[in-house]
C-alpha positions as CSV (number, residue, x, y, z in Angstrom):
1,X,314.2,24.7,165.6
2,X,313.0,28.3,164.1
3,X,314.0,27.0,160.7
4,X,311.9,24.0,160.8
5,X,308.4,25.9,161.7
6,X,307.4,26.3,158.3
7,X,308.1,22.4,157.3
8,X,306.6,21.6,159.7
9,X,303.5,23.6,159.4
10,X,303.4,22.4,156.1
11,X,303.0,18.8,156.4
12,X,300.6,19.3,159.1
13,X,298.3,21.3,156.5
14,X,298.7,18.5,154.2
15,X,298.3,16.0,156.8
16,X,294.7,17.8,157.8
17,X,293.2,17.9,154.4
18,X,294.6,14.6,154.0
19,X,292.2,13.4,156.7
20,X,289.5,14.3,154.5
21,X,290.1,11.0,152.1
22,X,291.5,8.8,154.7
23,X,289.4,7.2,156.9
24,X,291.9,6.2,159.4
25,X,293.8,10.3,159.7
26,X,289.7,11.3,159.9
27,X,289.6,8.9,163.1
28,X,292.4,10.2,164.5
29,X,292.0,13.7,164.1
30,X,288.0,13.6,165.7
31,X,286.9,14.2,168.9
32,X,283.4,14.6,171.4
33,X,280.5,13.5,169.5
34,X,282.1,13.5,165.9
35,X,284.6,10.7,167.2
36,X,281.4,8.7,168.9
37,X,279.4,9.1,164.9
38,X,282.9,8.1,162.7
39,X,284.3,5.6,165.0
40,X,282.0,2.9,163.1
41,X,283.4,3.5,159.8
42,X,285.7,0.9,160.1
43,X,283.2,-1.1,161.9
44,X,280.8,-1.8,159.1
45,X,284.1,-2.7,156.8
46,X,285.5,-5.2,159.5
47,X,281.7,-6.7,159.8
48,X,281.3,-7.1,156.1
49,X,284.1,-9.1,156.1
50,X,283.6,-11.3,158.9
51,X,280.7,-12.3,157.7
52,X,282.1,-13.7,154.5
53,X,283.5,-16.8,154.7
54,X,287.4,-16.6,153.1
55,X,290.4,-18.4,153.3
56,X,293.0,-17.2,155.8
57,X,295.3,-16.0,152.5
58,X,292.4,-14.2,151.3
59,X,292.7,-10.5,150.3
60,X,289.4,-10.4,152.1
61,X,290.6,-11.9,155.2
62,X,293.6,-9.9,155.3
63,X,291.8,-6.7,154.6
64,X,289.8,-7.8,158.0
65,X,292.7,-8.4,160.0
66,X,293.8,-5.0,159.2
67,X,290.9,-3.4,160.2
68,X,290.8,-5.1,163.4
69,X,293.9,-3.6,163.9
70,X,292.9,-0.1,163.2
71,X,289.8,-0.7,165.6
72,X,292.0,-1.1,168.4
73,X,294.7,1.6,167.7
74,X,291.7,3.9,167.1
75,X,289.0,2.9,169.8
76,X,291.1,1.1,172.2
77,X,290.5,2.8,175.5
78,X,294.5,3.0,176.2
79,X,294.7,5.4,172.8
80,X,292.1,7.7,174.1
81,X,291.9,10.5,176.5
82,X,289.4,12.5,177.7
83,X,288.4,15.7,175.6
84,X,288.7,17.8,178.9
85,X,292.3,17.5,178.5
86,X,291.7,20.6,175.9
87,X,292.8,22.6,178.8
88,X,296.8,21.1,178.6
89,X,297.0,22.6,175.2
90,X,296.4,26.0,176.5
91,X,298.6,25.5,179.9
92,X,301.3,24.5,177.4
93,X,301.3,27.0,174.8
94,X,301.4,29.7,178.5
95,X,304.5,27.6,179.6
96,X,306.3,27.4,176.3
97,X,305.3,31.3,175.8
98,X,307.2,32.3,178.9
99,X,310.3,29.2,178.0
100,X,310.0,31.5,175.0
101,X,310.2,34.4,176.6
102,X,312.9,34.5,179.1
103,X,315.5,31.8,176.9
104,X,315.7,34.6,174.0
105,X,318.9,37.2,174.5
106,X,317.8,40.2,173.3
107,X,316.8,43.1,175.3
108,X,313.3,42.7,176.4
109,X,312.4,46.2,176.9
110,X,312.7,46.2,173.0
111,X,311.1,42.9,172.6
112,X,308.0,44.8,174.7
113,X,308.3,48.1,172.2
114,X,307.2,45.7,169.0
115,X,305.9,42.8,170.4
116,X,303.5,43.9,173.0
117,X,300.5,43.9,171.0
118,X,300.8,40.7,169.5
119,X,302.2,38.9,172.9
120,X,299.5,40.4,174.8
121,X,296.5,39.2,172.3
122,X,298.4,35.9,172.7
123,X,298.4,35.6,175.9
124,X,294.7,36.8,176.5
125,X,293.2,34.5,173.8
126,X,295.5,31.6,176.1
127,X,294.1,32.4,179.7
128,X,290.6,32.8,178.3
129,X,290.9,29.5,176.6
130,X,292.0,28.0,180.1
131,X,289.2,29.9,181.6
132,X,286.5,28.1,179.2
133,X,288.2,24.4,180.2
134,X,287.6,25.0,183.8
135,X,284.4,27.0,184.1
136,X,282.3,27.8,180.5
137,X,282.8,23.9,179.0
138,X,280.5,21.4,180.6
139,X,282.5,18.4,179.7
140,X,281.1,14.7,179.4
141,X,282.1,11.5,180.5
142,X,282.4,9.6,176.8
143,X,284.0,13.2,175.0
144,X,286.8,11.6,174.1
145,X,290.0,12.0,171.7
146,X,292.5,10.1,170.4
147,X,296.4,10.3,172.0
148,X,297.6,11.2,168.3
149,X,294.8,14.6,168.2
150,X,296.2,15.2,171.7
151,X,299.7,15.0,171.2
152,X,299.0,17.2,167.7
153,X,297.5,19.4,170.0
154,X,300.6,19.9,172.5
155,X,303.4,20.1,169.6
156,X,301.1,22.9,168.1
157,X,300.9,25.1,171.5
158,X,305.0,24.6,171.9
159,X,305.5,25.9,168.4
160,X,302.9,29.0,168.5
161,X,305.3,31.0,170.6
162,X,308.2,30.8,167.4
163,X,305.5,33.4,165.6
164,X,305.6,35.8,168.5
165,X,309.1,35.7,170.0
166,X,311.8,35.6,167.2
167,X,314.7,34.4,168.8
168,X,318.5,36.2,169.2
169,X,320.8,34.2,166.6
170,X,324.1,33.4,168.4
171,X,327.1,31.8,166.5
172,X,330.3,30.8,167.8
173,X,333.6,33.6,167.0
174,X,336.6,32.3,166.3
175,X,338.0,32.7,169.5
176,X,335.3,29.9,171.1
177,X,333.2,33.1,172.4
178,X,329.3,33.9,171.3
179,X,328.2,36.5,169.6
180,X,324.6,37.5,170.0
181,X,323.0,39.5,166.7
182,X,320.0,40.8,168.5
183,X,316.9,40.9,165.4
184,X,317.3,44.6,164.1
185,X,313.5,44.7,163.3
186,X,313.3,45.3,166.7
187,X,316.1,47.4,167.6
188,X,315.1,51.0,166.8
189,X,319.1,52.4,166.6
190,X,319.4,49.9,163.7
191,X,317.1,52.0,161.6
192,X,319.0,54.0,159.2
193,X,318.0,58.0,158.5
194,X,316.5,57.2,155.2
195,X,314.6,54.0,156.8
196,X,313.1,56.8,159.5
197,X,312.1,59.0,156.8
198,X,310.2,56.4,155.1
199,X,308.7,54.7,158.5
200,X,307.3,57.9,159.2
201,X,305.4,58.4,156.2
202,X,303.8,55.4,156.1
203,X,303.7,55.1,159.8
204,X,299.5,56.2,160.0
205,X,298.9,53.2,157.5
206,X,301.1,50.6,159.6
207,X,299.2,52.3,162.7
208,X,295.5,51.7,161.1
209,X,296.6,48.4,160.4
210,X,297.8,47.3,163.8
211,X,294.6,49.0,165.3
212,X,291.9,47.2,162.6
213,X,293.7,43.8,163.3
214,X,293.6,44.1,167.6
215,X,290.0,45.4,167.1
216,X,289.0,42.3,165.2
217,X,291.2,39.8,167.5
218,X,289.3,41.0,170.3
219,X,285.8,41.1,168.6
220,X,286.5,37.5,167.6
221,X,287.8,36.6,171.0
222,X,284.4,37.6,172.5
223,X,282.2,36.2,169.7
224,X,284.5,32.6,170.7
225,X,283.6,32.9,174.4
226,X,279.9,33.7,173.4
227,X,279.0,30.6,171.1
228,X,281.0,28.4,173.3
229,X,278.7,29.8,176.4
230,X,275.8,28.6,174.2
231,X,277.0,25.0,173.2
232,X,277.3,24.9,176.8
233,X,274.5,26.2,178.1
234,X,272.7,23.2,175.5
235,X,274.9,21.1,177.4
236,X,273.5,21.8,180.8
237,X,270.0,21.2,179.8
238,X,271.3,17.6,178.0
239,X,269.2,15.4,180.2
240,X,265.8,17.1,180.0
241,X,264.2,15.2,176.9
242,X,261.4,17.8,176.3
243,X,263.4,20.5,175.6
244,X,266.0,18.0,173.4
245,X,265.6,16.2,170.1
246,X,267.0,12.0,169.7
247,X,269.6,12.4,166.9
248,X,269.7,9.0,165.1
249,X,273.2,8.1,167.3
250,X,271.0,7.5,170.2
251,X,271.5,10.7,172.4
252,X,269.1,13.2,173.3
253,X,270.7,16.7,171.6
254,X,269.8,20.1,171.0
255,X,270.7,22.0,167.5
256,X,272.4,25.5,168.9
257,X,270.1,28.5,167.1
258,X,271.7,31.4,168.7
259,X,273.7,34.4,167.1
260,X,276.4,33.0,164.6
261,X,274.9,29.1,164.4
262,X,271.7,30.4,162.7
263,X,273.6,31.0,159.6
264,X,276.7,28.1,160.1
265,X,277.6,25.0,162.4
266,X,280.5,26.2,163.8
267,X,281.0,30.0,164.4
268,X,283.1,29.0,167.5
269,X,285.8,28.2,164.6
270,X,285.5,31.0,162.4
271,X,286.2,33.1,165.0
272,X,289.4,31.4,165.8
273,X,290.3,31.4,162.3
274,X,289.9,35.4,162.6
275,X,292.1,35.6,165.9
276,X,295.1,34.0,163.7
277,X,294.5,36.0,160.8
278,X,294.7,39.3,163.2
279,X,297.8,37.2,164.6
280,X,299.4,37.2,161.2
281,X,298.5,41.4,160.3
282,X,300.5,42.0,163.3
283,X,303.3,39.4,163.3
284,X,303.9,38.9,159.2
285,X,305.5,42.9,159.0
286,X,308.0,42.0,161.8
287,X,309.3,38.9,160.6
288,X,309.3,40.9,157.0
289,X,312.0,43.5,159.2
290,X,313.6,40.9,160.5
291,X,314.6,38.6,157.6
292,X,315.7,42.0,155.7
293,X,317.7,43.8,158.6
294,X,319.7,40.7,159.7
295,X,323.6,41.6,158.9
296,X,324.3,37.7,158.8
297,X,323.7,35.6,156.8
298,X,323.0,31.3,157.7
299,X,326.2,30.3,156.7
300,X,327.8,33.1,159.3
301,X,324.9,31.9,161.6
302,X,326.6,28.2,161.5
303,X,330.1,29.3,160.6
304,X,329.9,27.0,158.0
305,X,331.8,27.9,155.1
306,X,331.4,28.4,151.1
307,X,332.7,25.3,150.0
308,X,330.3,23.0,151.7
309,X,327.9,20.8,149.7
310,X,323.9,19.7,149.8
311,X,323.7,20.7,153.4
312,X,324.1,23.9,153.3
313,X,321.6,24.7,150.3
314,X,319.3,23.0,152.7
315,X,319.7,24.6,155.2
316,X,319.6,28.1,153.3
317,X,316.2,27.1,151.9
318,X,315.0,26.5,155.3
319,X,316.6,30.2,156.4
320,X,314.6,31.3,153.8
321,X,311.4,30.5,154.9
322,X,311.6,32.3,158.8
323,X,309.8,35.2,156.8
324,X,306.8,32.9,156.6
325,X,306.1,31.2,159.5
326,X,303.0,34.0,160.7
327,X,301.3,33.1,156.9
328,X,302.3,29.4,157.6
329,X,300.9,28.9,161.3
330,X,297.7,30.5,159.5
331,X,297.2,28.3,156.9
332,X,297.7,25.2,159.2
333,X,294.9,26.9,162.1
334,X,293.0,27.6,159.4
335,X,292.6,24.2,156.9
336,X,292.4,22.3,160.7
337,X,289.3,24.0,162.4
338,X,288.3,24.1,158.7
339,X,288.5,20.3,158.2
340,X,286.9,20.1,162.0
341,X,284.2,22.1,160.9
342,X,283.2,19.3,157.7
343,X,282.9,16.9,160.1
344,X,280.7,18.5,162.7
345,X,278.7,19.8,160.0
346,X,278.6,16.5,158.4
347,X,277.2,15.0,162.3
348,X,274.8,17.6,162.5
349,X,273.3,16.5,159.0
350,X,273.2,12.8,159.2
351,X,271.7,13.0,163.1
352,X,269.4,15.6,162.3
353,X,266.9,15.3,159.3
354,X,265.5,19.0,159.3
355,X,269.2,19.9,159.5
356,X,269.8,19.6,155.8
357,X,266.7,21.9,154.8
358,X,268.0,24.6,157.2
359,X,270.9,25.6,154.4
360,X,273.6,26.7,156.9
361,X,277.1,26.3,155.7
362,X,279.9,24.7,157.8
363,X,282.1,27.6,158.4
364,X,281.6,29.9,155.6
């Protein structure tokens, strides 16, 4: 599965700036109040065309039976879930962190020597997550999102832990038994002298680093928790109509003017985009260690041999890319909340008139 995550990562990147163009991947991917304001774009298509009057073989009818089927794939209440259900992502990615965790073969007391930073960070930003679900978040009863974002949501959280914990390769000997060939990058008696010597030298540099990038995850840790404690405390007050404006959906909302939202719509997102990229200054050196110190190469890995065809170059690509997985789970976090943030900012201009003349950017 390790050899896949950067594929994979891939087409979801592609797939998430692909909802930008597509209307139907846009549908899919919303949620709360941004899936309540684009849910009618195929409404107004399908209610141009039934007012027309068209044959049955018309490209006009045809393009309105298609939409009708969209409508209900998207909007039908047996495709949606309620956007509470947040809280499964992070339960998940804790579950598949500790799957993770005790199904790898290496020693763990040297998986906690060169791991611990980035595991712990991991874990913290997962049970404050949780936390926010069941106590910060004030949920409502038509925050919905559609089973395709939810099920997205649950194959991300199963991957994340591939970043963290790199896994033991094992291949079969020739005698039926396994050999484990535990990852050297994290096996100090695998460092040779010259390798000490040069570790040493640079080792106040790769210590600045790891201490600039835990600093910021946890600074943008907090600053999540805060701007999520203001959208809900806005949410709280929801039903008092003095203190909210009517947005042009119908609702009575309030525009969040606190700390990082005077200056952009969705702070709550940058800062997540900021955990991940101290995720990858911690995680992209030891997969870097990894993919040089391995002593085996994928064809040993599968005890396949030299003289095998198409499959193999495949698969060698594929080995190839373990080194990036960190830079690949952060471009996918990133173009997602990203695309996310478009869209909200987007709401927050078409349901707000003095929104547009307040010149705050969507993320950035």
């Amino acid at each position: 599965l390790d050899v896949t995550i950067c594929p994979i990562y891939l087409a979801l990147t592609l797939t998430s700036w692909s909802s930008c163009l597509v209307p139907f991947l846009q549908d899919l991917a919303s949620h709360g109040k941004t899936r309540t304001d684009m849910s009618g774009t195929t409404d107004k298509i399908t209610q141009l065309v039934a007012t027309t009057k068209t044959q049955s073989t018309s490209p006009s009818h045809v393009i309105g039976l298609w939409n009708n089927f969209t409508n209900r794939i998207l909007q039908g209440d047996f495709f949606l879930v309620p956007k509470r259900y947040f809280l499964h992502f992070y339960i998940t990615g804790i579950i598949s962190t500790v799957c993770r965790l005790l199904g790898r073969r290496t020693n763990l007391h040297c998986l906690e020597k060169q791991l611990q930073l980035p595991l712990a960070l991991l874990v913290i930003h997962l049970v404050r997550r949780c936390y926010e679900c069941c106590f910060v978040h004030k949920w409502t009863v038509d925050g919905k999102m559609h089973v395709a974002g939810y099920l997205l949501g649950i194959i991300h959280y199963v991957l994340l832990p591939s970043c963290f914990v790199p896994m033991v390769q094992i291949r079969e000997t020739s005698g039926g038994e396994k050999d484990d060939f535990e990852d050297n990058a994290i096996n100090p008696g695998f460092l040779k002298e010259n390798d000490h010597q040069s570790s040493s030298s640079s080792s106040w540099v790769v210590g600045m680093k790891t201490a600039c990038a835990v600093i910021l995850c946890l600074i943008a840790q907090y600053e999540q928790y805060y701007h999520h404690s203001i959208l809900a405390s806005l949410r709280s007050d929801r039903n008092n109509t003095k203190s909210n404006k009517k947005s042009q959906d119908g609702n009575y909302r309030q525009i969040p003017l606190e700390r990082g939202f005077q200056w952009i719509s969705c702070p709550h997102y940058l800062a997540e985009i900021i955990i991940y990229v101290a995720f990858f200054i911690l995680l992209q050196p030891i997969h870097h260690n990894i993919s040089q110190n391995q002593d085996i190469s994928s064809d040993q890995y599968l005890g396949w041999d030299d003289d095998r065809g198409w499959e193999v170059i495949i698969w060698q690509q594929l080995w190839s890319l373990q080194d990036y997985r960190p830079f690949g789970l952060l471009v996918w976090v990133s173009s997602n909340l990203i695309v996310s943030a478009l869209n909200t900012h987007r709401w927050y201009t078409r349901n707000f008139d003095e929104y547009e003349t307040s010149k705050r950017k969507a993320i950035l």
